[in-house]
N, C-alpha and C positions, 0 to 999 in steps of 0.2 A: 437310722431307724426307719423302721417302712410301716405305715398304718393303712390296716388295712378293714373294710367296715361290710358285714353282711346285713341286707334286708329286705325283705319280703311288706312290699308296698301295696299288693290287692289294688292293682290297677289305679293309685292314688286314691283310694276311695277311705275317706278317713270314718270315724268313729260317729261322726256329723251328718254322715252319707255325701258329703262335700266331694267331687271329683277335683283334686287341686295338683297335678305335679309342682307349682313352684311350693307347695306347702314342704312336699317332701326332698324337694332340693334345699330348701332352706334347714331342716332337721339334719341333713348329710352335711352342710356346709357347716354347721358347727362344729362336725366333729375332725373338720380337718383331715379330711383320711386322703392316702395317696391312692389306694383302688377299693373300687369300689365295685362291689357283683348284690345286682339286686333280682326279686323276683317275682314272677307277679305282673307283668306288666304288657299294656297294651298299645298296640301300633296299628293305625290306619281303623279302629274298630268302631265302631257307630254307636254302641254304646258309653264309648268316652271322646265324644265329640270329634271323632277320626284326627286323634293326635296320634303325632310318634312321639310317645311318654320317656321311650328311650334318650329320643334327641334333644326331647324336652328340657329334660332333667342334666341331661351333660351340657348342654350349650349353658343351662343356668350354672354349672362349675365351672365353666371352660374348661371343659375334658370332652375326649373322642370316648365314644360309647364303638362296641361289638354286641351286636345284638344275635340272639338265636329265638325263631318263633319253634317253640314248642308243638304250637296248635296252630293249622291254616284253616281258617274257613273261607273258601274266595277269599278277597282281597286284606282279609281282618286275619292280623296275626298276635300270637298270645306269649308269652316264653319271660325269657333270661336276660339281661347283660351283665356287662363287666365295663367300669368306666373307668377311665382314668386319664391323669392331663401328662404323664409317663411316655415314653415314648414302646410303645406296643403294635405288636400284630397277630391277627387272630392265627394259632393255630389249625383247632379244630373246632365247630357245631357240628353236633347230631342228635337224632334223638336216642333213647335211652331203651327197653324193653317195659313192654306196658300189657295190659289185662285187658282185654272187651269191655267193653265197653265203660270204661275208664278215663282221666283226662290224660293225655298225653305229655311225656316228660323229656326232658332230655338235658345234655351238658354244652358246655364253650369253656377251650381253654383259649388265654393267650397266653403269649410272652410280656412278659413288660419288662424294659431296660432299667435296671437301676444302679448306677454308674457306669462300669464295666463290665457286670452283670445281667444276666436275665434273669426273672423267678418264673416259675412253670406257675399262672393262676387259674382253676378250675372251677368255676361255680356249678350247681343244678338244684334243682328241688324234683324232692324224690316224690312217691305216690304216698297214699293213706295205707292201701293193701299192705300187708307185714309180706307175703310172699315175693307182692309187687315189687318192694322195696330192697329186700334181697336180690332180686333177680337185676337189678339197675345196679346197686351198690357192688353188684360183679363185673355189670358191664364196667362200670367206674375205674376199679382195680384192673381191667383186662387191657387188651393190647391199643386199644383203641385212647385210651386216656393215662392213667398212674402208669399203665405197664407199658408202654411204649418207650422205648431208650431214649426218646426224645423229651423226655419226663425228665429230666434228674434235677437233683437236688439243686437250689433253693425251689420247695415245692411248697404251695400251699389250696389248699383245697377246702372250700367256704359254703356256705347255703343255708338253703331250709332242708330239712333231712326227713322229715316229721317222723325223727327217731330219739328215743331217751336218751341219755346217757346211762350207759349200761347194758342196753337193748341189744339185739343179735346184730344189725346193722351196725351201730357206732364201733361196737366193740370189734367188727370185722373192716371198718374201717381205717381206727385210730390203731390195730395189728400194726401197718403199714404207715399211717402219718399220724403221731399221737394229737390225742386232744390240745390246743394250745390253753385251755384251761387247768390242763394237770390231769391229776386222778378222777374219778367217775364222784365221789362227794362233791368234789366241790365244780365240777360241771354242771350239777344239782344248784348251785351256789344264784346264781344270777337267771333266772326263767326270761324267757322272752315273751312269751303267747298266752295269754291274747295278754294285749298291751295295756288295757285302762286296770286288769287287775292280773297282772303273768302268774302264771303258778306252773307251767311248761318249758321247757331248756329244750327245743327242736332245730335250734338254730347253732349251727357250730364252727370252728376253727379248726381243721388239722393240717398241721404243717409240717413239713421233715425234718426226722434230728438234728441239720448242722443248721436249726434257726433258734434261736434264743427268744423267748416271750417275755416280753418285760411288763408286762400289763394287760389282760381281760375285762373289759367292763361292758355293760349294757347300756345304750343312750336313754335317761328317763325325762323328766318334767313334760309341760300341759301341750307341749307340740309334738313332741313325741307320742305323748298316749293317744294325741287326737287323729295323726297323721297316718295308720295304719293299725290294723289289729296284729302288728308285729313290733318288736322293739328292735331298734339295729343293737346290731351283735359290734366290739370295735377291739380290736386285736394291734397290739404296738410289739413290732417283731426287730430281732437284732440281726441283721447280716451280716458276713466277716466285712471288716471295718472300713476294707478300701472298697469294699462296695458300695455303705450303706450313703444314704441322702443327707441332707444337715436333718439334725434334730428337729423333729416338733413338738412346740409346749403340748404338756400332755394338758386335756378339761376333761376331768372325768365327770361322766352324764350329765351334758350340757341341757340345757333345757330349749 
């Protein structure tokens, strides 16, 4: 089994207005997850005390982070990673197709080895613009990321979407790697956003046919809701069997 956890951290800044990365390593460390792609997050920037929130947060796992800044301003950068204590290497960063005056987006795949195996991991967080988000969710699908031969199956592709389920985006997404939540109802089933009261499902899983989903859930309780105005998303997936890793006891929404 491979657990695998998406979340959109807003620069560690929790509900408190608190800037805390070990907060939000401490909320991932409960859920046990082997990769990890989060979003949101700041490096070198004066506004959060010039941490790398990346290194921050993987060194409190013991796991190597791949970071991508989405956004450079001078030396302050903004964006993605992808962690895990897996034996991995980054494919590709880049950024994504964006609108004027807009924030800028982008993706990171890597590999991560799991046994004899590699799984293609993709994270990014898309724009607000509905066209915006189209036009990236293409980049996404084109030759640079999903459709690169170098993509193939175990594929799983994670993030903030800031798209519904059922949306023109998911549904041109989950075409290609269905939802690992199932059908569009019940991807409605578990909201993530905002986190102290969710009533939004933006956050998603899709992974390629020959994976098996034995479990969806959302992480909830008083450090979760406090630690981001996102809830991490946690996905327990099944690889063919001489791949997969031992078992992890599942803790559905750890608090």
């Amino acid at each position: 089994m491979l657990r695998v956890l998406t979340y959109n951290v807003r620069r560690c800044l929790g509900a408190d207005r608190r800037l805390d990365p070990a907060r939000i390593a401490a909320v991932i460390a409960a859920c046990r997850a082997d990769v990890v792609a989060l979003q949101e997050l700041d490096v070198g920037r004066a506004r959060s005390g010039g941490i790398d929130q990346a290194e921050a947060i993987a060194a409190r796992l013991g796991m190597r982070s791949h970071f991508h800044p989405a956004m450079r301003v001078m030396e302050e950068l903004y964006g993605d990673a992808i962690l895990t204590a897996l034996p991995s290497r980054l494919v590709r960063a880049e950024g994504l197709p964006e609108s004027a005056g807009r924030e800028p987006r982008g993706a990171l795949w890597a590999a991560v080895g799991v046994g004899d195996a590699e799984v293609q991991v993709v994270t990014t967080h898309l724009g607000l613009d509905r066209r915006e988000r189209a036009a990236q969710a293409a980049a996404l699908l084109g030759p640079r990321f999903l459709g690169d031969p170098a993509c193939r199956d175990p594929v799983v592709l994670l993030g903030d979407f800031n798209a519904l389920p059922g949306s023109a985006v998911h549904r041109r997404l989950a075409d290609r790697l269905p939802d690992a939540e199932g059908p569009v109802r019940r991807a409605w089933a578990r909201p993530t956003f905002p986190a102290r009261l969710p009533l939004l499902r933006i956050d998603h899983v899709f992974v390629s046919r020959g994976v098996a989903v034995r479990k969806v859930h959302r992480v909830q309780g008083r450090l979760a809701r406090t630690a981001s105005d996102h809830l991490p998303l946690v996905a327990d997936l099944d690889l063919a069997p001489d791949v997969a890793p031992p078992a992890l006891a599942l803790r559905e929404e750890p608090a």
